[in-house]
Rosetta silent file (secondary structure, phi, psi, omega in degrees, C-alpha in Angstrom):
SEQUENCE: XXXXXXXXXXXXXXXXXXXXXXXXXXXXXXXXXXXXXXXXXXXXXXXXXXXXXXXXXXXXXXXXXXXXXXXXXXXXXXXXXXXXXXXXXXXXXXXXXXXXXXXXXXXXXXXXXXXXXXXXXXXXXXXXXXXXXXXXXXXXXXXXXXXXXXXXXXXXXXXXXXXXXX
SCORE:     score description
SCORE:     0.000 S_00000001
   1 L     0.000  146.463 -175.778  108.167  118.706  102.629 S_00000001
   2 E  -113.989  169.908  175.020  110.374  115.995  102.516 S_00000001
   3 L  -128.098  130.791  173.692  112.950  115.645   99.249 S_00000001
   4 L  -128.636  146.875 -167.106  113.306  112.201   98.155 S_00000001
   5 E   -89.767  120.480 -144.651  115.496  110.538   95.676 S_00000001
   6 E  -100.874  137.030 -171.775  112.990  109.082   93.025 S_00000001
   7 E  -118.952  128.836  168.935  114.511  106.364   90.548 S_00000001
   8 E   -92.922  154.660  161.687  112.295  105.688   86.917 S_00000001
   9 E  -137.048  114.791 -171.883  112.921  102.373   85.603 S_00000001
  10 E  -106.289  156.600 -177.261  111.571  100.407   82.328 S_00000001
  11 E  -138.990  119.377  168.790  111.643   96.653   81.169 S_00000001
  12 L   -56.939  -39.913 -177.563  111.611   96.741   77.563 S_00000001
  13 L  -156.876  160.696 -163.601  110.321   93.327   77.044 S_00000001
  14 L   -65.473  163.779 -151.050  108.926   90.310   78.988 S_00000001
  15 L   -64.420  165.518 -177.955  111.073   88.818   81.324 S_00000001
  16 L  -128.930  149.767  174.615  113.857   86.164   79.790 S_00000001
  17 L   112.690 -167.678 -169.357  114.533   82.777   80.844 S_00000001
  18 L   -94.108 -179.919  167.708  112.418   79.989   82.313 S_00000001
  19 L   -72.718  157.135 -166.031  109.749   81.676   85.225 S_00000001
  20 L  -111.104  134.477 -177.041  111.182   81.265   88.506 S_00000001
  21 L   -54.415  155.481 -161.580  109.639   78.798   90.710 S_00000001
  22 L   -67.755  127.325  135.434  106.907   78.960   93.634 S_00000001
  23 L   -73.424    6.351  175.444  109.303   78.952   96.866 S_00000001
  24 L  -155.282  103.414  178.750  106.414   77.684   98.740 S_00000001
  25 L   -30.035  -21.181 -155.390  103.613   75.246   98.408 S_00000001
  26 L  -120.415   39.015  177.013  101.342   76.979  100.351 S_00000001
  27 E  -175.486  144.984  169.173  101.250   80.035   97.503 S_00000001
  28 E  -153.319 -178.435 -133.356   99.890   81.246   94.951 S_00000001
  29 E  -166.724  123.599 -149.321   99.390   84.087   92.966 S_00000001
  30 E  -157.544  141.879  157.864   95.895   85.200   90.663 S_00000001
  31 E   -69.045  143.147  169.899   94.869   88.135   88.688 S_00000001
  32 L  -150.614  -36.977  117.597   92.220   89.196   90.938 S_00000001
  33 L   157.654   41.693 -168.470   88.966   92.042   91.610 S_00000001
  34 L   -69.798  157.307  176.944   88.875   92.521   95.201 S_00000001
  35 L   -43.461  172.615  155.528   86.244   94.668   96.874 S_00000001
  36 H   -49.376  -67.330  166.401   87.088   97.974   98.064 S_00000001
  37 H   -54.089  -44.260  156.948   87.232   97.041  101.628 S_00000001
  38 H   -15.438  -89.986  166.683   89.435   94.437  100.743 S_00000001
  39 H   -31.477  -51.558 -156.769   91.819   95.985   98.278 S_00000001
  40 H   -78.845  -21.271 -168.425   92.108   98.892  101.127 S_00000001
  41 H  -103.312  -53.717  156.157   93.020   96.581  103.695 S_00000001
  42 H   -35.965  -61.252 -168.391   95.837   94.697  101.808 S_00000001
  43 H   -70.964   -6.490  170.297   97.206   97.439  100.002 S_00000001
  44 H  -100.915    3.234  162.634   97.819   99.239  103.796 S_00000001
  45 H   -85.001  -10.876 -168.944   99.222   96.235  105.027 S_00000001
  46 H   -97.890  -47.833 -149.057  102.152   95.803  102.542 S_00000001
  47 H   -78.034   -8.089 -163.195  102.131  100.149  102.044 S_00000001
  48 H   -60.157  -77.571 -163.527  102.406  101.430  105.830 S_00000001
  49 H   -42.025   -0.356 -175.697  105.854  100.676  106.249 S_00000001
  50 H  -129.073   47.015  147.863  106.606  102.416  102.824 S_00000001
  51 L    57.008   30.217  151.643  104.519  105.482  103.429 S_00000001
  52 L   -89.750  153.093  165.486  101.507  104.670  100.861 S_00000001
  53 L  -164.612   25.554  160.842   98.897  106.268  101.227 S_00000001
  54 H   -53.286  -44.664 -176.014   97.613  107.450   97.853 S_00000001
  55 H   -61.808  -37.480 -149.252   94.715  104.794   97.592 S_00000001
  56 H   -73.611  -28.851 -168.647   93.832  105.397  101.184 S_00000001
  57 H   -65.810  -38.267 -122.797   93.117  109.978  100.355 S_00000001
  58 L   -77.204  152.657  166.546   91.282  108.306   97.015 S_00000001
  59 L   -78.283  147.885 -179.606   87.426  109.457   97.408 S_00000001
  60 H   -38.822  -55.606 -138.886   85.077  106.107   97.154 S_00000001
  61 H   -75.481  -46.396 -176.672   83.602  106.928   93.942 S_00000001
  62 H   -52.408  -48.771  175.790   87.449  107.435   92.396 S_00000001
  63 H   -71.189  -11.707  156.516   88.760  104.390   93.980 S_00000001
  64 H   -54.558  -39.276  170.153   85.388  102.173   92.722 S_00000001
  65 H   -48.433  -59.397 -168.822   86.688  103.443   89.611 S_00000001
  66 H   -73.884  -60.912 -169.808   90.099  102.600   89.699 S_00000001
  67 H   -54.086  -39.237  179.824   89.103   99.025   90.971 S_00000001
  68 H   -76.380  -12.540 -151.998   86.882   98.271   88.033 S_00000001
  69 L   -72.466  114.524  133.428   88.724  100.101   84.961 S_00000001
  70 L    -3.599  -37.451 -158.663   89.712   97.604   82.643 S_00000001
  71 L   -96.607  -11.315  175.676   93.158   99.467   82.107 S_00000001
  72 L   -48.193  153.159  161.215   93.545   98.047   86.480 S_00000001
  73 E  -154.429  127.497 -172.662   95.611   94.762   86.774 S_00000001
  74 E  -119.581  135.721  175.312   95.395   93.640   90.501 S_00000001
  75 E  -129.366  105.632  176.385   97.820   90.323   91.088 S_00000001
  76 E   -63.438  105.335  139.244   96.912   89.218   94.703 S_00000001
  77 E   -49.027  133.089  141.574   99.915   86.436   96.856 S_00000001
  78 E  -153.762  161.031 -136.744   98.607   84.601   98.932 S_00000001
  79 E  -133.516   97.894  165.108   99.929   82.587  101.571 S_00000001
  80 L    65.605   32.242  177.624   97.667   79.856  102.826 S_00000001
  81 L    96.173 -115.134 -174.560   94.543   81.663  101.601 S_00000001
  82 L     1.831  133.150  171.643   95.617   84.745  103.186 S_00000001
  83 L  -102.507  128.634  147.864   96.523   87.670  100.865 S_00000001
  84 L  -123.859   19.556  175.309  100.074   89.071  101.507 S_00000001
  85 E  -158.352  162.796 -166.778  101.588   90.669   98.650 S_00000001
  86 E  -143.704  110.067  171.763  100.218   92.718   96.187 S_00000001
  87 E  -122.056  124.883 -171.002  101.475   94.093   92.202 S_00000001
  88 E  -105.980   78.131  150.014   99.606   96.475   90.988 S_00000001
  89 E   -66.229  163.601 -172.608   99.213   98.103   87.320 S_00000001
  90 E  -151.427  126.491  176.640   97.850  101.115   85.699 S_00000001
  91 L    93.849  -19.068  140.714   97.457  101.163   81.561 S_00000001
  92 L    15.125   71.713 -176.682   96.848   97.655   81.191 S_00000001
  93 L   148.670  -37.599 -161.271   96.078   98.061   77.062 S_00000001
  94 L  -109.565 -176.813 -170.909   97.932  100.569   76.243 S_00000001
  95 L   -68.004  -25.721  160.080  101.577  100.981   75.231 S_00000001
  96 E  -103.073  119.399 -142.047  102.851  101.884   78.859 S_00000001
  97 E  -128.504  101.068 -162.818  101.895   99.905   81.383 S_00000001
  98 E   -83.847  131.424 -178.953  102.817  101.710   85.130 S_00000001
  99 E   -84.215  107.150 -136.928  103.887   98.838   87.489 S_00000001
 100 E  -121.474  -46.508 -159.294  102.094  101.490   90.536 S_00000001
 101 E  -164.408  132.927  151.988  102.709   99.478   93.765 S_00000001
 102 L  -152.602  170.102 -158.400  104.297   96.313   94.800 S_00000001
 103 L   155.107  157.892  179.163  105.117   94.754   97.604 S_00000001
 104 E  -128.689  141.467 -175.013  104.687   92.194  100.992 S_00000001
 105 L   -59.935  138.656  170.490  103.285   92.324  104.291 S_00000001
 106 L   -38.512  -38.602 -172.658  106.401   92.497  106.419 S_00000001
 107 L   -39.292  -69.718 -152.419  105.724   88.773  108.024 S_00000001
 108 L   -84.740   23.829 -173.208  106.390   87.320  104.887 S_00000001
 109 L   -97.796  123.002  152.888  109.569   89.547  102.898 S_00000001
 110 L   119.821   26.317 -166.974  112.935   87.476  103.027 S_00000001
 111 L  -120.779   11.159 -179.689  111.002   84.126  101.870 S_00000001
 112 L    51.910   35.632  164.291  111.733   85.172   97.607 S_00000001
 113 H   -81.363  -45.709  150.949  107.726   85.697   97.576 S_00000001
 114 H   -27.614  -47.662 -174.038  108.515   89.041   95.902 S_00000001
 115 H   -68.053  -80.557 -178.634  110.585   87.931   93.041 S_00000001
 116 H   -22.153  -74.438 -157.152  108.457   84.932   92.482 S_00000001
 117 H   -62.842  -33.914 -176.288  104.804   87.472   92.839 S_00000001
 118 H   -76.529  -70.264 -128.932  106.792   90.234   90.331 S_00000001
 119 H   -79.170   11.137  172.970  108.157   88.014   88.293 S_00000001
 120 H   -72.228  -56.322 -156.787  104.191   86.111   87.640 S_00000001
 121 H   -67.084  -14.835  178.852  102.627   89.158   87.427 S_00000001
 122 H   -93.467  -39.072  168.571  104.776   90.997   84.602 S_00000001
 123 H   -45.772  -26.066 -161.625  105.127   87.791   82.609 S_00000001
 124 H   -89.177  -27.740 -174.937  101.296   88.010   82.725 S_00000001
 125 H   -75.862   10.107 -174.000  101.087   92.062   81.603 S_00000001
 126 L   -91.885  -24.420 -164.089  103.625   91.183   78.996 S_00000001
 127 L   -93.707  -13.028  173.758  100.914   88.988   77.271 S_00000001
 128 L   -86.419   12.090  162.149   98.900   92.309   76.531 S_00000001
 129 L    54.906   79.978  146.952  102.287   93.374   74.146 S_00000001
 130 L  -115.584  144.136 -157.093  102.973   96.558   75.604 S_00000001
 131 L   -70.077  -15.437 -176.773  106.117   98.725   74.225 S_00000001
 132 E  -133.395  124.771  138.875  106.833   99.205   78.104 S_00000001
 133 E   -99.698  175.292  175.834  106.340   98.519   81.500 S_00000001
 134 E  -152.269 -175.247 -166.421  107.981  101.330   84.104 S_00000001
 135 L  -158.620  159.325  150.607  107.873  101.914   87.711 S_00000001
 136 E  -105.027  176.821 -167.446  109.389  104.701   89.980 S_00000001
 137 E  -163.857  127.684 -166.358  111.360  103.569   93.242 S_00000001
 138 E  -151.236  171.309 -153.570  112.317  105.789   95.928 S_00000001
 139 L   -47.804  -42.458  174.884  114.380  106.091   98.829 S_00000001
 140 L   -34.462  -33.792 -158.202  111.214  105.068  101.205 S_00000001
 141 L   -50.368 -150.716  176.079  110.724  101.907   99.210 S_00000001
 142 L  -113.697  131.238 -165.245  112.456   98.747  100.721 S_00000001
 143 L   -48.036   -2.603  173.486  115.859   98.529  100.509 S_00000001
 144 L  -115.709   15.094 -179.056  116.221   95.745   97.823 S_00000001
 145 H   -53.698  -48.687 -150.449  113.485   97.310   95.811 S_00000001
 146 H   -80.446  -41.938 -163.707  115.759   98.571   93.117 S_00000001
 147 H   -82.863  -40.466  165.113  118.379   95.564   93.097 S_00000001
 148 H   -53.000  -41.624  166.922  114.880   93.410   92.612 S_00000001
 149 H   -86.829   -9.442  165.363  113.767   94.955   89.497 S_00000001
 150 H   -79.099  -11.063  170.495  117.182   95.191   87.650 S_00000001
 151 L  -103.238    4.864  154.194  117.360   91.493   88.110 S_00000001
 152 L   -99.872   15.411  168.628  114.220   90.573   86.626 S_00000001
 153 L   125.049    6.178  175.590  115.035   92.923   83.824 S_00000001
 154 E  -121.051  157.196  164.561  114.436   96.597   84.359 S_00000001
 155 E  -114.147 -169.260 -154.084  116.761   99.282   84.119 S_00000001
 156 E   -88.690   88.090  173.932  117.224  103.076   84.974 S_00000001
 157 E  -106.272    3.979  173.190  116.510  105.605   82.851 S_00000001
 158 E  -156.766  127.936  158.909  115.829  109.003   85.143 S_00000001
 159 E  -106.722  137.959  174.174  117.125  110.074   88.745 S_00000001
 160 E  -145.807  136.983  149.655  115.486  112.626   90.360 S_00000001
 161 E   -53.665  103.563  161.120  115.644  114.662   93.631 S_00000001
 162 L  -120.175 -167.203 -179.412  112.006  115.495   94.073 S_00000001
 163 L  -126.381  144.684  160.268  109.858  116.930   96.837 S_00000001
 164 E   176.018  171.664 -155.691  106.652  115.879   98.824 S_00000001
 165 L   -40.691  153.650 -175.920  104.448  116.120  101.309 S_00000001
 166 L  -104.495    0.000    0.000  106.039  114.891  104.855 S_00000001
């Protein structure tokens, strides 16, 4: 077991200010439904280096699930066609909306495609009026994870030492 220090964080309300502009012509950024194979291939290109691997244990039928469910919000980057970043929801409907995974293929992190892909994709789950969104963040993440989401607008509200599988 490893023990890692887990941070929750909530954004009360949609983001303030104007939206912050595309740093690159050659992106864009879509709600989107990708396949299975797809999905699975993206989300382990952005998640190696941060230890996901929840999607990849998911059994087919569960993860067919989880792509189609309505309450799902998938918001693909892409770079020239190419998908490289990925924000992810869970609750999409309801009053808490879990921001579950975000994140960039290494090539492209230190080009402000991350603010720019979070700050599309929460303006867009913001139009389904939910009293929350929240997120956890943890030492694994990337080291500007934390400092990224208090400056589009979320703060802290639980630290925790937890444990989990190594």
């Amino acid at each position: 077991m490893v023990r890692l220090l887990v941070t929750y964080m909530e954004q009360l309300s949609r983001p303030q200010g104007a939206a912050l502009s595309c740093p690159d012509s050659a992106v864009s950024v879509a709600k989107e439904g990708p396949g299975a194979k797809d999905y699975l291939q993206l989300y382990q290109s952005v998640g190696m280096p941060l230890q996901w691997d929840g999607r990849l244990r998911m059994p087919r039928a569960e993860l067919l699930a989880f792509l189609r469910s309505s309450s799902t919000a998938l918001y693909i980057l892409r770079h020239g066609g190419r998908s490289v970043g990925l924000c992810e929801f869970e609750g999409v409907g309801e009053r808490d909306v879990e921001l579950k995974h975000f994140g960039l293929i290494p090539e492209v992190q230190g080009r402000r495609l991350g603010p720019y892909l979070l700050d599309w994709s929460l303006r867009s789950i913001w139009n389904h009026r939910p009293d929350r969104v929240w997120l956890h963040t943890d030492t694994y993440d990337h080291p500007k994870a934390k400092a990224t989401y208090e400056r589009i607008g979320f703060s802290v509200y639980a630290e925790a030492m937890e444990e989990f599988p190594d």
